[in-house]
N, C-alpha and C positions, 0 to 999 in steps of 0.2 A: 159763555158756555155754562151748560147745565149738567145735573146728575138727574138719572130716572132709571126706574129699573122696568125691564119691557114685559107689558101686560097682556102684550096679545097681538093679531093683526087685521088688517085692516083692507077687508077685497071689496074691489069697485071693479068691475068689470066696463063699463065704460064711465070715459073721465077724456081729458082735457091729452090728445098725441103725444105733446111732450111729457107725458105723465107714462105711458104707457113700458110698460117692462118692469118698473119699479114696484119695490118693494115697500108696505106699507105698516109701519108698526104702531101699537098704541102704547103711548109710555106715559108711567106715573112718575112725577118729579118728586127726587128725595133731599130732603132738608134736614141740616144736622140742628137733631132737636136743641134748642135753645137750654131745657131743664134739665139736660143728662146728653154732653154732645159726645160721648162714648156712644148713642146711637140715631139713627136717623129717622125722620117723622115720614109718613107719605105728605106730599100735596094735598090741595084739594081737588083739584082738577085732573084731569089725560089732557095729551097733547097725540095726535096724530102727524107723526115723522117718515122721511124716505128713508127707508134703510141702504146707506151706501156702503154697509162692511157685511150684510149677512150678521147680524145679531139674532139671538134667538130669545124664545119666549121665556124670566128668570132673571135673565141677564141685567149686569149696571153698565150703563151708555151715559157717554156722554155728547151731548147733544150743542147745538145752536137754531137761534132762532132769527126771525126777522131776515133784513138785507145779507148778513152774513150768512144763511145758509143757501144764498145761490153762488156764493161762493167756493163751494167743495167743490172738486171735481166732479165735470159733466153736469152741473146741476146747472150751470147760467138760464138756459131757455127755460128751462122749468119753473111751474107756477108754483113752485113751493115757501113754507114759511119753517118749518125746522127738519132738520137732519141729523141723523146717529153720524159722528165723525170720531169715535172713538168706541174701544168695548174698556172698560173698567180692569185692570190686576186688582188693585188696592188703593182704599183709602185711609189716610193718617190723619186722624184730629190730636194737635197738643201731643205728636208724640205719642197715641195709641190709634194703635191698626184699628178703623171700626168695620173695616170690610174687607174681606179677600175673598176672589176669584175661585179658589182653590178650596175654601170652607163653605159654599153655598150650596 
């Protein structure tokens, strides 16, 4: 599982049946900065996810990728490679809060 906080979304108007109805989000994965993990660096990259909870755009998800994201619910037939399987409260490094839900 990963952290990423969601950057936007992602419409295809045609795509692959079992794709069709889902939700498409763009997420940047967040890394607790190595030189100060009181906060979090972005990625370098987006990853394009199914959103299976209704997350919105701001939001920290947590995600998976590979073989494990056809394994959330309803996703088996689907040709996907990561999924939001979670929306973020909070994160604690060492003992301090470096994200809440509620302060963003």
């Amino acid at each position: 599982m990963f952290l990423a906080k969601v950057e936007g979304q992602v419409v295809a108007t045609k795509k692959d049946p079992n794709m069709s109805g889902r939700k498409l989000l763009l997420l940047r994965p967040q890394l607790v900065d190595e030189k100060d993990p009181t906060k979090f660096r972005p990625g370098a990259n987006t990853i394009v996810a199914v959103d299976a909870l209704g997350a919105g755009e701001g939001e920290m998800v947590l995600f998976c990728q590979g073989s494990s994201a056809r394994l959330a619910p309803g996703m088996k037939e689907a040709p996907i490679d990561a999924v939001v399987i979670g929306l973020v409260d909070s994160v604690d490094v060492f003992g301090k809060e470096i994200f809440s839900a509620k302060n963003r």
